[in-house]
KELUMPA-658866 format. One record per residue (C-alpha): x, y, z; residue number from 1; residue in one letter. Coordinates in nm, 4 decimals. Layout:
REM residues N
{east: X north: Y up: Z resi: NUM resn: A}
...
This chain:
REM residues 342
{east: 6.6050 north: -1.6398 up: 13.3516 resi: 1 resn: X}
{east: 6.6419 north: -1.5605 up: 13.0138 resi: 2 resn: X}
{east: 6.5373 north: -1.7576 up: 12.6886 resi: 3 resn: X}
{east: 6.8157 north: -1.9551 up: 12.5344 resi: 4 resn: X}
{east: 6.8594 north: -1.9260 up: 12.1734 resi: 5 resn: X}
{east: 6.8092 north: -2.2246 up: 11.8993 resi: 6 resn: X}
{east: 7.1659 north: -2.2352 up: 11.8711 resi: 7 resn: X}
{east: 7.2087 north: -2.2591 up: 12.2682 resi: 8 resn: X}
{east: 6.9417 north: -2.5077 up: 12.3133 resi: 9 resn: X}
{east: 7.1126 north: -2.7340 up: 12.0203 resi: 10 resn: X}
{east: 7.4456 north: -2.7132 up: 12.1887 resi: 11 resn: X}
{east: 7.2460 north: -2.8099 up: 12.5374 resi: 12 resn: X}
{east: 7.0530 north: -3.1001 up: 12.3841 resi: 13 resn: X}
{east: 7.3993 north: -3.2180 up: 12.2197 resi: 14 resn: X}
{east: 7.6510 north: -3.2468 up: 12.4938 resi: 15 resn: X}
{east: 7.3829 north: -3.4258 up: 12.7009 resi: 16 resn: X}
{east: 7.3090 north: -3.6722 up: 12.4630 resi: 17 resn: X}
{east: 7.6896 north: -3.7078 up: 12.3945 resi: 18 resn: X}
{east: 7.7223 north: -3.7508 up: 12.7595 resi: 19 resn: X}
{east: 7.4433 north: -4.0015 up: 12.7519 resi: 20 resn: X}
{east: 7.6077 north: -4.1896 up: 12.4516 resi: 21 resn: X}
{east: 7.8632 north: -4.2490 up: 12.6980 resi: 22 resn: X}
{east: 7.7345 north: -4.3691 up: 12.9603 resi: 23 resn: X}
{east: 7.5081 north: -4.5973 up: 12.7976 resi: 24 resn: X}
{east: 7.7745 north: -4.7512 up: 12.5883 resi: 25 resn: X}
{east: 7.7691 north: -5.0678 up: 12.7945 resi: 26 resn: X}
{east: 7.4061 north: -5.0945 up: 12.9825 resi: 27 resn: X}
{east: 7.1350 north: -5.2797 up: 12.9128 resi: 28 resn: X}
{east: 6.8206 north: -5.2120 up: 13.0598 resi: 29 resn: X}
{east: 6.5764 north: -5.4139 up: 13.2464 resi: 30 resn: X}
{east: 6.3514 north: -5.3383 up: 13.0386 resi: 31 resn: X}
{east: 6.2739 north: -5.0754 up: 12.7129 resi: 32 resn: X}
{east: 6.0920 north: -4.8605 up: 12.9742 resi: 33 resn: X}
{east: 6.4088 north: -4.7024 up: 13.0800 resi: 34 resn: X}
{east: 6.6404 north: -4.5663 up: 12.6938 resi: 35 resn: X}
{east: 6.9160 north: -4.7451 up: 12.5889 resi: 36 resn: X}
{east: 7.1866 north: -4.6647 up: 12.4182 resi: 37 resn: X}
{east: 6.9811 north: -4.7091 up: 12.0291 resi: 38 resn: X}
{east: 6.7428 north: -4.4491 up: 12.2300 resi: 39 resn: X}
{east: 7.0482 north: -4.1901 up: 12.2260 resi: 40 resn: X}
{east: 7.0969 north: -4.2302 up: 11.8840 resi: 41 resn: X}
{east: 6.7345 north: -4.2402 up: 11.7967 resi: 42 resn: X}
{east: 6.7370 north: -3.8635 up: 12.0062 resi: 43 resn: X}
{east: 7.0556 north: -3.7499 up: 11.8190 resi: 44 resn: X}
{east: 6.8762 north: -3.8378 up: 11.4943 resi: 45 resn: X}
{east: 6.5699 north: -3.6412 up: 11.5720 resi: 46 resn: X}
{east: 6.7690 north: -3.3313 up: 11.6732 resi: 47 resn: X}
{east: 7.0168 north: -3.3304 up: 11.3661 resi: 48 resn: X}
{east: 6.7229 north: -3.3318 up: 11.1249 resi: 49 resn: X}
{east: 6.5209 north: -3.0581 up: 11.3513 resi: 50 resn: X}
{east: 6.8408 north: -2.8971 up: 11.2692 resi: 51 resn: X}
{east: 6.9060 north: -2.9548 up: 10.9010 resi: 52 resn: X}
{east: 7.1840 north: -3.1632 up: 10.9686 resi: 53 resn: X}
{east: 7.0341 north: -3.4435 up: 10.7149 resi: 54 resn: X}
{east: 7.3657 north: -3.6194 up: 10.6842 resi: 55 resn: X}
{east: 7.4597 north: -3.6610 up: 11.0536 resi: 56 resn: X}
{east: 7.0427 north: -3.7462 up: 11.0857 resi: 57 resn: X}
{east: 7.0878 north: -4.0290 up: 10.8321 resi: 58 resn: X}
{east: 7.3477 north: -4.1439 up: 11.0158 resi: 59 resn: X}
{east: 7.2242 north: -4.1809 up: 11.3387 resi: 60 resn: X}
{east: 6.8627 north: -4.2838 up: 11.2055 resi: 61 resn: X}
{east: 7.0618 north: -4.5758 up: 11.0771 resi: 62 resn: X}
{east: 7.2903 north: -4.6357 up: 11.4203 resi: 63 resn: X}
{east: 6.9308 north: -4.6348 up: 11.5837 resi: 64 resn: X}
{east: 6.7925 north: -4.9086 up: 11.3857 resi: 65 resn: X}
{east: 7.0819 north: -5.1328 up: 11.3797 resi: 66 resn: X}
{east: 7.1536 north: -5.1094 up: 11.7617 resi: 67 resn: X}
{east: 6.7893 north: -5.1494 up: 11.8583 resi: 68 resn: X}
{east: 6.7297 north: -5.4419 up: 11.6743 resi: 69 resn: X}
{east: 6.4141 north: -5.3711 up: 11.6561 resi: 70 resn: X}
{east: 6.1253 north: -5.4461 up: 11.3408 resi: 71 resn: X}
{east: 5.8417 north: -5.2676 up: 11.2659 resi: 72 resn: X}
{east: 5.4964 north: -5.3705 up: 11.4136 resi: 73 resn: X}
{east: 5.3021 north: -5.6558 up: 11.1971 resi: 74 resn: X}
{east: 4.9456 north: -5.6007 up: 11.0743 resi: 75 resn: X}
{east: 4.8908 north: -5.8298 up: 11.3419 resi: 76 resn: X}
{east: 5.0291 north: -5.6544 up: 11.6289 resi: 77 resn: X}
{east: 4.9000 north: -5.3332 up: 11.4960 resi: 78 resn: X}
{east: 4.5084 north: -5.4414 up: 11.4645 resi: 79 resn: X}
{east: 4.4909 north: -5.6694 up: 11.7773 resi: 80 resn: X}
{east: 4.1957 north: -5.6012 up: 11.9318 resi: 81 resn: X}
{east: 4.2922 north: -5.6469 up: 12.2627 resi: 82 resn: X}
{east: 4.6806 north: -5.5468 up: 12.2798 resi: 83 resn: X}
{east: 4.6983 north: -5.2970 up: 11.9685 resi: 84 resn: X}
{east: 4.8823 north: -4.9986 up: 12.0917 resi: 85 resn: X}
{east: 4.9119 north: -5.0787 up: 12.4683 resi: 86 resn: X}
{east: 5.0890 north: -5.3463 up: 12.4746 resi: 87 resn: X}
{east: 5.5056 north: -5.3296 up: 12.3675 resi: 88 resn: X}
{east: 5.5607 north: -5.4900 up: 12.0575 resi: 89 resn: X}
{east: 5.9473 north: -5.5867 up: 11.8938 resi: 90 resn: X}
{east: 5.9133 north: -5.2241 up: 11.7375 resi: 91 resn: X}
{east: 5.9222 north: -5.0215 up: 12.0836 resi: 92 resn: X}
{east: 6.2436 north: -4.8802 up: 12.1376 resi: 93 resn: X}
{east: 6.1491 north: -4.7062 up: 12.4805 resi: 94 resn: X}
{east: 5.7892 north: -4.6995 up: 12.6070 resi: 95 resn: X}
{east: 5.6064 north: -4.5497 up: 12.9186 resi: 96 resn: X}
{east: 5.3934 north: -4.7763 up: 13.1725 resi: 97 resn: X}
{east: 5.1563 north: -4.6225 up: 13.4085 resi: 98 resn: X}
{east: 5.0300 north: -4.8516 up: 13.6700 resi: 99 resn: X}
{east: 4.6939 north: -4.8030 up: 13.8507 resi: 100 resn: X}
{east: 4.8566 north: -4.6793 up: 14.1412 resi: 101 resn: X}
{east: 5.0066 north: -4.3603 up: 13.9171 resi: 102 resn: X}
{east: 4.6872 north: -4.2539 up: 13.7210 resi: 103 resn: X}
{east: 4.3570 north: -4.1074 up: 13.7827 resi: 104 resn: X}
{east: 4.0084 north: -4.1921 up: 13.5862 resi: 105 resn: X}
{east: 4.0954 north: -3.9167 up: 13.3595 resi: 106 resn: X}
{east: 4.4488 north: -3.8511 up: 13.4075 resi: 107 resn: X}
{east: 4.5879 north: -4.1362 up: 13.1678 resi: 108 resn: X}
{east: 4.6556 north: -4.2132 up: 12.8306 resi: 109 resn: X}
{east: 4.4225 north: -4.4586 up: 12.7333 resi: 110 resn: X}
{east: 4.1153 north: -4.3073 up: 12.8302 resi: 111 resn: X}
{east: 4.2219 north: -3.9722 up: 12.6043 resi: 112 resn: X}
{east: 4.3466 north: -4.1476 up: 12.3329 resi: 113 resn: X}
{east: 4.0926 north: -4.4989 up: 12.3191 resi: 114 resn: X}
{east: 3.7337 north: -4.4423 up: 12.1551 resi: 115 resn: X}
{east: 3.6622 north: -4.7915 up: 12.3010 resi: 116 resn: X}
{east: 3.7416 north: -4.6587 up: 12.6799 resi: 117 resn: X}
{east: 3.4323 north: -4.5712 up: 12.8697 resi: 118 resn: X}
{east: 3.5956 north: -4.3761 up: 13.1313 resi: 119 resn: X}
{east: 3.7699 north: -4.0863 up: 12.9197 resi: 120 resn: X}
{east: 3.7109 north: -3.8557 up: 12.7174 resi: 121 resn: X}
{east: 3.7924 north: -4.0007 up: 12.4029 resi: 122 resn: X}
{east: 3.4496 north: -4.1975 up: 12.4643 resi: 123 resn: X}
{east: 3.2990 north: -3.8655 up: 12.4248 resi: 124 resn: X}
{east: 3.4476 north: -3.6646 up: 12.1691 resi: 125 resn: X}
{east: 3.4980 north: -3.9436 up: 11.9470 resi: 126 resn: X}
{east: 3.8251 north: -3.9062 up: 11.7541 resi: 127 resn: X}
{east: 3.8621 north: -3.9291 up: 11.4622 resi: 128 resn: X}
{east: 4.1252 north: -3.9198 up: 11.1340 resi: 129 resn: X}
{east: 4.1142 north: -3.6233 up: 10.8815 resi: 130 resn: X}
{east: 3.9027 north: -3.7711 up: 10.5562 resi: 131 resn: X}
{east: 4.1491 north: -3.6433 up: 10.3402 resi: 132 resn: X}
{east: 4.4298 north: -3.8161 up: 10.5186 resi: 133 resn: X}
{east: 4.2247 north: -4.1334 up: 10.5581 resi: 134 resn: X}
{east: 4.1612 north: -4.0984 up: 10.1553 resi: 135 resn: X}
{east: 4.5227 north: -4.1275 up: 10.1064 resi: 136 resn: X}
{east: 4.5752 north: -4.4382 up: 10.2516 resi: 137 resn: X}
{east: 4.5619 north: -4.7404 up: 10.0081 resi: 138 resn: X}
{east: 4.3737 north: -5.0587 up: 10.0514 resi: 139 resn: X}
{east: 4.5831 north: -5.2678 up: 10.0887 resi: 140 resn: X}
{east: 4.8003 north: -5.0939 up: 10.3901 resi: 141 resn: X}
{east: 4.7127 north: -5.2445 up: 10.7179 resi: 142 resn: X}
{east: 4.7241 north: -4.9430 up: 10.8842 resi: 143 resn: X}
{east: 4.3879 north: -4.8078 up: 10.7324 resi: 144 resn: X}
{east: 4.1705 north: -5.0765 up: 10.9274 resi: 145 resn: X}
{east: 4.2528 north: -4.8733 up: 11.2387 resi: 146 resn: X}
{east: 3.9824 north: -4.6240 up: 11.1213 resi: 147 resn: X}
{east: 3.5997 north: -4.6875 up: 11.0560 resi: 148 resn: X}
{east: 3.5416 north: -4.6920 up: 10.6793 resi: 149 resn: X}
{east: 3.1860 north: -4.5199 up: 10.5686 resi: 150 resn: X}
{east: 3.1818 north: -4.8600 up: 10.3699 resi: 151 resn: X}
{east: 3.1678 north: -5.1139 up: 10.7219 resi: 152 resn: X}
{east: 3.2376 north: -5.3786 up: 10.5207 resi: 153 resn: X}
{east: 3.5871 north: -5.2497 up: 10.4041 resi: 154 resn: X}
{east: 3.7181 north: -5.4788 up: 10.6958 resi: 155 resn: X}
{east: 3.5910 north: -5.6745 up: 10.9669 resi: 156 resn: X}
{east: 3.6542 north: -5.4189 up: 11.2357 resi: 157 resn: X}
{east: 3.6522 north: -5.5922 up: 11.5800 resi: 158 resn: X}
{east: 3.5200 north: -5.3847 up: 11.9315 resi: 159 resn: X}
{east: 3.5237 north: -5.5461 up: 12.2990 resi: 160 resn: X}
{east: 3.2351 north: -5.3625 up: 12.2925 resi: 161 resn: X}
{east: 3.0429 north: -5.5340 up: 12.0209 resi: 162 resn: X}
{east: 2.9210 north: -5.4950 up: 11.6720 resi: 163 resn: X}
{east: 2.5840 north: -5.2932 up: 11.8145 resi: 164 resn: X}
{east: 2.8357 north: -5.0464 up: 11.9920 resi: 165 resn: X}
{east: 3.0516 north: -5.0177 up: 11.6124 resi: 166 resn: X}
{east: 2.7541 north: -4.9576 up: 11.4160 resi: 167 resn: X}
{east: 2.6854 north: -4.6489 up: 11.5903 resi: 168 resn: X}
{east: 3.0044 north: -4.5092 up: 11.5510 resi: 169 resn: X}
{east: 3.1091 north: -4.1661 up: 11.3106 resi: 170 resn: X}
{east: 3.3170 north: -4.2929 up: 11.0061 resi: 171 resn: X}
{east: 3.6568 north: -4.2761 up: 11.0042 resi: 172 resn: X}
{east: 3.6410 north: -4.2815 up: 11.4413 resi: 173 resn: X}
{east: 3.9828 north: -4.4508 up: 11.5093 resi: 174 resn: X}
{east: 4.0463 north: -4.7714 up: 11.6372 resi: 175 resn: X}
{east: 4.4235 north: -4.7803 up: 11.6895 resi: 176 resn: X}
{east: 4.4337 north: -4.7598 up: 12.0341 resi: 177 resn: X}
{east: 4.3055 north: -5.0488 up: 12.2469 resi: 178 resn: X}
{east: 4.2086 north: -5.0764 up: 12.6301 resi: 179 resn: X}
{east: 4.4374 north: -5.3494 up: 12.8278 resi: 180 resn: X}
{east: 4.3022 north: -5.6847 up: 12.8222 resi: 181 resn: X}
{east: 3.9919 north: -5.5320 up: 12.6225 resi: 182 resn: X}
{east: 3.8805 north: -5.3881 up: 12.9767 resi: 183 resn: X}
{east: 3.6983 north: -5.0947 up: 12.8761 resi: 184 resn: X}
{east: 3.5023 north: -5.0301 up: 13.2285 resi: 185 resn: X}
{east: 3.7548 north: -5.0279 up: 13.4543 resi: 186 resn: X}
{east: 4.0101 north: -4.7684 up: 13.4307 resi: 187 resn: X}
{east: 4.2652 north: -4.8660 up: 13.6992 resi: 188 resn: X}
{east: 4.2664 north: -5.1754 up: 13.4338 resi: 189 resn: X}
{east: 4.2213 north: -5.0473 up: 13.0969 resi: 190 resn: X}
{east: 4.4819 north: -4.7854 up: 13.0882 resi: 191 resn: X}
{east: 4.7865 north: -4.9662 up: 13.2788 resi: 192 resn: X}
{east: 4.9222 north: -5.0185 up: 12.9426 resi: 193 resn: X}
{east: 5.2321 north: -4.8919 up: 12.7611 resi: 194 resn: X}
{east: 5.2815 north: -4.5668 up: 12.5927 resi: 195 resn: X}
{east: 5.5053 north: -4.5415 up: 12.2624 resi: 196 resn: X}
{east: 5.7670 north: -4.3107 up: 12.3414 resi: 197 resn: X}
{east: 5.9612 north: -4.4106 up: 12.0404 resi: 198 resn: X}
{east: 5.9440 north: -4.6907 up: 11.7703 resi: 199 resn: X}
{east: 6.1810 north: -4.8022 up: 11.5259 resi: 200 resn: X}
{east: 5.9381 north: -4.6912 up: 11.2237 resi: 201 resn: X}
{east: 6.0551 north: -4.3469 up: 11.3188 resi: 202 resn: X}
{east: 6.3854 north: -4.4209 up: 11.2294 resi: 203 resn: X}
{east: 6.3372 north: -4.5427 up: 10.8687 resi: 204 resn: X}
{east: 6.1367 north: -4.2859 up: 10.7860 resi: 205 resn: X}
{east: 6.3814 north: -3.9737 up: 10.9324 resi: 206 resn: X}
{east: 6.6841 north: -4.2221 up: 10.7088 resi: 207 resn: X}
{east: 6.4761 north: -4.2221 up: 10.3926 resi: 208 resn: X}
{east: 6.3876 north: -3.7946 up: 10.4386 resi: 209 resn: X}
{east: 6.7557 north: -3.7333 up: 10.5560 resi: 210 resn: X}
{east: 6.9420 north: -3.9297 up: 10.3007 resi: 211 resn: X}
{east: 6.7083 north: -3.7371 up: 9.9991 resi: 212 resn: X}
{east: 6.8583 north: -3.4319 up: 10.1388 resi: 213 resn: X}
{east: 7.1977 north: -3.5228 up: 10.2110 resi: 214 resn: X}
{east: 7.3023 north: -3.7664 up: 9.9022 resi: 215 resn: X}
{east: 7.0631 north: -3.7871 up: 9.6686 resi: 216 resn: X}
{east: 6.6809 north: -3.7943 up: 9.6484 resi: 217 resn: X}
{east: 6.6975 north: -4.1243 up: 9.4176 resi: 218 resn: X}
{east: 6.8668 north: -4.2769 up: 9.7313 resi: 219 resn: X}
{east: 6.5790 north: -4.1443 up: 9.9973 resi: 220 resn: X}
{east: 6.3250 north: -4.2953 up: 9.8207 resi: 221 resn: X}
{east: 6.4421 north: -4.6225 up: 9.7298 resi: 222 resn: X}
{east: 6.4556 north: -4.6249 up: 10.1012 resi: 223 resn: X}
{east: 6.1329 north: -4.4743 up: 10.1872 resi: 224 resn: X}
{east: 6.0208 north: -4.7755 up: 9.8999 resi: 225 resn: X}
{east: 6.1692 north: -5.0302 up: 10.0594 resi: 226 resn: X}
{east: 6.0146 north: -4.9721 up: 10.3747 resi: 227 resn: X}
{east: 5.7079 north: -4.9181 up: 10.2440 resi: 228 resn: X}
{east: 5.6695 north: -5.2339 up: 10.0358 resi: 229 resn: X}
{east: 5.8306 north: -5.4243 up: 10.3114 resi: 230 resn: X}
{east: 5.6296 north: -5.3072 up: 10.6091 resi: 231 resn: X}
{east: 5.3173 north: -5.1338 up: 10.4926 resi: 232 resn: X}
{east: 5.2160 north: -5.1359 up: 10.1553 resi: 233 resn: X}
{east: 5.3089 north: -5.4473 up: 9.9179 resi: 234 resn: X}
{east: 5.2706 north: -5.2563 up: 9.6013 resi: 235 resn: X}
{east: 5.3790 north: -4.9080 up: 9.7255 resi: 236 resn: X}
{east: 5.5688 north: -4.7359 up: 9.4564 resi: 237 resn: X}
{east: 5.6951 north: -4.3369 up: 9.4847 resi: 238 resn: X}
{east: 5.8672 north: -4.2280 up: 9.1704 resi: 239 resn: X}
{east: 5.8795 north: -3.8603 up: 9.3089 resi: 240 resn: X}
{east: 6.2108 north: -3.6874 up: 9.1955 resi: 241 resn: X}
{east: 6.1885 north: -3.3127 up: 9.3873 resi: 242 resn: X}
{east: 6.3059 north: -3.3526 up: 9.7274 resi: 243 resn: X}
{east: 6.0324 north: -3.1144 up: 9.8560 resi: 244 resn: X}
{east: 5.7390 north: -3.3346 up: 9.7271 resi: 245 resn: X}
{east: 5.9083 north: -3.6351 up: 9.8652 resi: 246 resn: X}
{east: 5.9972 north: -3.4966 up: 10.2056 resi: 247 resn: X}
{east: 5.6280 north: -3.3856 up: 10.1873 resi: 248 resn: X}
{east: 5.5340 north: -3.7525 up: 10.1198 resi: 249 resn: X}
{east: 5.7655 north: -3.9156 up: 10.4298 resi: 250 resn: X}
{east: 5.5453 north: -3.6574 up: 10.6150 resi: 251 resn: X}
{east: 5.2074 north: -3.7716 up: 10.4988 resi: 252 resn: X}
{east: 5.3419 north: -4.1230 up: 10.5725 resi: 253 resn: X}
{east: 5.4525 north: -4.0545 up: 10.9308 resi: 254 resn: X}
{east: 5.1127 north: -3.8926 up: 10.9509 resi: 255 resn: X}
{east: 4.9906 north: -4.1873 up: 10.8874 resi: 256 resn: X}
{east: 5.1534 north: -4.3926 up: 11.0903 resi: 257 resn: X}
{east: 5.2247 north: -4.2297 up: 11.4309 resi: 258 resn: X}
{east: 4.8461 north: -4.0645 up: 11.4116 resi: 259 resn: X}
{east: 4.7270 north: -4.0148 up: 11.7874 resi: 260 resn: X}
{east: 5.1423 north: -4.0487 up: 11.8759 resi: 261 resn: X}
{east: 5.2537 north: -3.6987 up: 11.8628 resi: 262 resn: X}
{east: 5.5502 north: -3.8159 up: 11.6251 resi: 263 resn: X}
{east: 5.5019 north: -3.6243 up: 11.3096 resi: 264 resn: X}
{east: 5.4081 north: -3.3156 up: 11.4916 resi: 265 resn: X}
{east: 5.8052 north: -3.1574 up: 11.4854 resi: 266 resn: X}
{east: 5.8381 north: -3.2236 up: 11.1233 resi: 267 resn: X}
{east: 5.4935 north: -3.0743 up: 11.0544 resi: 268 resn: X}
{east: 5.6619 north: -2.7739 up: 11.2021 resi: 269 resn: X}
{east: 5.9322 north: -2.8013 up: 11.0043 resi: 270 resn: X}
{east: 5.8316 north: -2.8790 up: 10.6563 resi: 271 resn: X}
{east: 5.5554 north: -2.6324 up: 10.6549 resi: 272 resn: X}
{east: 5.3312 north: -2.8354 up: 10.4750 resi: 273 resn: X}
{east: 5.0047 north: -2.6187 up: 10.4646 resi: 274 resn: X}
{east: 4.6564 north: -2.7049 up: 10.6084 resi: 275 resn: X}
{east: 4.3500 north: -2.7521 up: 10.4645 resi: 276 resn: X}
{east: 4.0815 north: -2.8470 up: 10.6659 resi: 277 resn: X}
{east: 3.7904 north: -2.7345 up: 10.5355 resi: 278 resn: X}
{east: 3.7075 north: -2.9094 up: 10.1507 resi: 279 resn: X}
{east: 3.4244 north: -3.1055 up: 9.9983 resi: 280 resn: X}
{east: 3.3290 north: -3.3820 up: 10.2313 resi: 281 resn: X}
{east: 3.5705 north: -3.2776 up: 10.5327 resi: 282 resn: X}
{east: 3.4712 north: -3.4827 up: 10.8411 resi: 283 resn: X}
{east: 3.5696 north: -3.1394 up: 11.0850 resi: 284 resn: X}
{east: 3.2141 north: -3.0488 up: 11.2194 resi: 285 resn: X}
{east: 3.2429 north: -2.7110 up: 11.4059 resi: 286 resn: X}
{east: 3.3396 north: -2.4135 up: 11.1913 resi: 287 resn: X}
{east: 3.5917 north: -2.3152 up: 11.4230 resi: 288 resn: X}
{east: 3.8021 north: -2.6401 up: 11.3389 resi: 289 resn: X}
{east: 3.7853 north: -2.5797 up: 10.9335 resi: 290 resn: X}
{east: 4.0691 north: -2.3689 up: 10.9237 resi: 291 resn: X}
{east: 4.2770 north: -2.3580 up: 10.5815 resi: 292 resn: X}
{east: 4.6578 north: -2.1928 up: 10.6176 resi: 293 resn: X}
{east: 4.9699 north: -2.2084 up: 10.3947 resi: 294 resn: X}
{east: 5.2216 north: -2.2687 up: 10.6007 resi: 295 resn: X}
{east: 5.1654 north: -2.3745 up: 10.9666 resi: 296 resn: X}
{east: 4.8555 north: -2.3887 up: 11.1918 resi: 297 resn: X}
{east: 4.8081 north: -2.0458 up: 11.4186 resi: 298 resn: X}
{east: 4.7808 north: -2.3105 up: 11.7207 resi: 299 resn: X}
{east: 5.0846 north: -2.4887 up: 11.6253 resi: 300 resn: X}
{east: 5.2783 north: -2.1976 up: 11.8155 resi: 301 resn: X}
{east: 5.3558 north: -2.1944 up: 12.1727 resi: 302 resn: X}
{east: 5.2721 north: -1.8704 up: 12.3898 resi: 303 resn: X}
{east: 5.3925 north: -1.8772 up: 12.6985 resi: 304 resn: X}
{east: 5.1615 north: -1.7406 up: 12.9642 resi: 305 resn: X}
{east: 5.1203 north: -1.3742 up: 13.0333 resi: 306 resn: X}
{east: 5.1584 north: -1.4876 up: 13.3891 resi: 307 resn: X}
{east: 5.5153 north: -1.6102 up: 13.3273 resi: 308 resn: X}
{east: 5.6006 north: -1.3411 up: 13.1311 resi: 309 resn: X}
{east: 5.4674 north: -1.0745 up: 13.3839 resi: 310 resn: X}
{east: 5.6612 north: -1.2737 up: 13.6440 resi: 311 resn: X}
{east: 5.9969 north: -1.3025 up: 13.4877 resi: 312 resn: X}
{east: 6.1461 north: -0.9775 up: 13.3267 resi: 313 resn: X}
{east: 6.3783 north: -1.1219 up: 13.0888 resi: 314 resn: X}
{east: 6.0912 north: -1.3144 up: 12.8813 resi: 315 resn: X}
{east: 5.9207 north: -0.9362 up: 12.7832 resi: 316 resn: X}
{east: 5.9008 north: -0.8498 up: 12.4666 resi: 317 resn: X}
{east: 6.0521 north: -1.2282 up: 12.3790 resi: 318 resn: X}
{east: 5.6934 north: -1.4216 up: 12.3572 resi: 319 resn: X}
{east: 5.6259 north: -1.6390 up: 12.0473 resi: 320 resn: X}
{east: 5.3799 north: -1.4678 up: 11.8112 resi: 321 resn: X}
{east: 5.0441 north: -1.4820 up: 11.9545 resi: 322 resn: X}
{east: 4.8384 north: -1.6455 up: 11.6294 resi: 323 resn: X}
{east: 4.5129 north: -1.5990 up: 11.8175 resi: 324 resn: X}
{east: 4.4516 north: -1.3211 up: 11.5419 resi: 325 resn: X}
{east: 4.5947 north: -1.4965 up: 11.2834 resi: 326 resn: X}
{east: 4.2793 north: -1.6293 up: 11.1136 resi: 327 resn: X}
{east: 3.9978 north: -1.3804 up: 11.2086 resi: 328 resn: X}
{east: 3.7282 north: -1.5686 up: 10.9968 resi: 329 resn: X}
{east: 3.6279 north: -1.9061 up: 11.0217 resi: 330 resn: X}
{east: 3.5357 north: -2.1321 up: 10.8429 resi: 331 resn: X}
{east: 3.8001 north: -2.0507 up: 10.5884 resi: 332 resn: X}
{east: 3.6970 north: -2.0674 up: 10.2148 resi: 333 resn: X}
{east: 3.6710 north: -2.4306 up: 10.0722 resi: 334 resn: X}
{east: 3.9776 north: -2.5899 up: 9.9397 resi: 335 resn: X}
{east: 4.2192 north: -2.2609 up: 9.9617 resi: 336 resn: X}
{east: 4.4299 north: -2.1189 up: 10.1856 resi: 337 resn: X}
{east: 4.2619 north: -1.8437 up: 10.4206 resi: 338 resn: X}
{east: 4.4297 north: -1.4543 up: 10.3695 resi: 339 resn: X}
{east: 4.5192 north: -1.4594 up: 10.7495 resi: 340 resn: X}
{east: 4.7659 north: -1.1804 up: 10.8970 resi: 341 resn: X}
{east: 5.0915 north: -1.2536 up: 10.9570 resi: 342 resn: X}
């Protein structure tokens, strides 16, 4: 069983999805728990621009939006205290829901990804967005009440489990993700919600990055604008003209907005962005966590398990690059990238 190349796995991905494409032409789900055929074209889009196909990515970015008919999420939908992230909103192209019957105490979403959810772990480690990335986000974008300000009176952030329980929370803990019907006891209750899978924002954003590569940047960020003052931001305003600073902007904005999602993660890897994680007023505690690289994170790299690769034959000497070694010292120097070893 050997490993399939990038170009193999592209072709693989491909003809399903064209074979999908098909098939959904005419079907309409039951409901946006089972993809659709704007969820092919949302999937084609994602794989074009993992591929550096921007103009085929553009494309079906835009197929994706118009056959979903979806809109983005409203500050309302977005900050509900009670339904804010696990409950499907007009912007949920395809979405997961667990049921009590399918999900264990710990073995759920909610109660890995909800600060407010007494029964995970989330409850105890507290999560919480990168300062630096919080520091970015205007005042006036909705999507910055999700996180506790140092300043409490920023907003008037709203817990089920009262203003006592929010006062003793870290700054900048997030708030994004909400416990079903505000039930934050009872697992088998507070984490039957539904998961994003994917959501139309995606889709605008991939459209404004693609079309800056593939036409002209001018064009990618009047769209990446438009969204932005639309959606977001009333007053948002990029006048960026290199294409690598404004794909590096779509990524701080996808950052942004699919934080605790998993959604910006691929084009992370992609971009390259560098990391710094450790600078004047960082909110990472342990030293092990302040880790500043050019490029991509060590951990961002799969290894697959000596196990695996002691049990299958073909996989030796075809492992990713272990990065375990990659960073020897940490922390890493304040505000620069670390040496590392390659």
């Amino acid at each position: 069983n050997p490993r399939a190349t990038r170009e193999e796995m592209m072709a693989f991905i491909l003809s399903d999805l064209d074979k999908a494409e098909i098939g959904l032409a005419d079907y309409t789900p039951t409901s946006k728990t089972f993809p659709d055929l704007s969820v092919v074209y949302g999937l084609k889009a994602k794989v074009y621009m993992w591929n550096g196909e921007y103009a085929k990515a553009a494309e079906y970015a835009r197929k994706a939006i118009d056959a979903s008919g979806a809109t983005p999420m409203t500050a309302a939908q977005w900050n509900n205290s009670i339904t804010g992230f696990n409950t499907a909103t007009s912007s949920w192209m395809w979405y997961l829901h667990p049921t009590a019957s399918n999900m264990g105490n710990l073995a759920n979403f909610i109660g890995h990804i909800s600060n407010e959810a007494g029964w995970g772990y989330a409850d105890l480690s507290k999560l919480q967005i990168a300062r630096s990335l919080y520091d970015e986000i205007a005042d006036n974008d909705f999507r910055k009440y999700s996180f506790l300000d140092p300043d409490r009176s920023f907003y008037n952030y709203q817990s089920v489990q009262g203003k006592e329980w929010l006062d003793e929370q870290p700054d900048y803990m997030s708030l994004k993700f909400r416990c079903v019907n505000g039930d934050y006891k009872i697992y088998s209750v507070g984490a039957a919600g539904d998961i994003p899978v994917m959501r139309v924002e995606e889709m605008y954003f991939i459209e404004a990055e693609a079309v800056a590569a593939s036409q002209n940047v001018a064009a990618g960020v009047q769209l990446l604008n438009d969204f932005m003052k639309r959606y977001r931001q009333p007053d948002y305003n990029c006048v960026l003209t290199d294409l690598r600073a404004v794909q590096l902007e779509v990524l701080k904005q996808m950052r942004i907005e699919f934080w605790g999602e998993g959604i910006a993660f691929p084009t992370a890897k992609r971009l390259k962005p560098g990391v710094i994680q450790n600078y004047e007023g960082t909110n990472y505690i342990e030293d092990i966590f302040k880790i500043n690289c050019e490029g991509v994170k060590p951990n961002w790299a799969l290894v697959i398990p000596k196990d695996e690769v002691d049990s299958n034959i073909a996989l030796q000497g075809k492992n990713n690059p272990d990065p375990s070694g990659s960073i020897p010292t940490r922390p890493t120097p304040i505000g620069t990238y670390a040496p590392g070893n390659n």
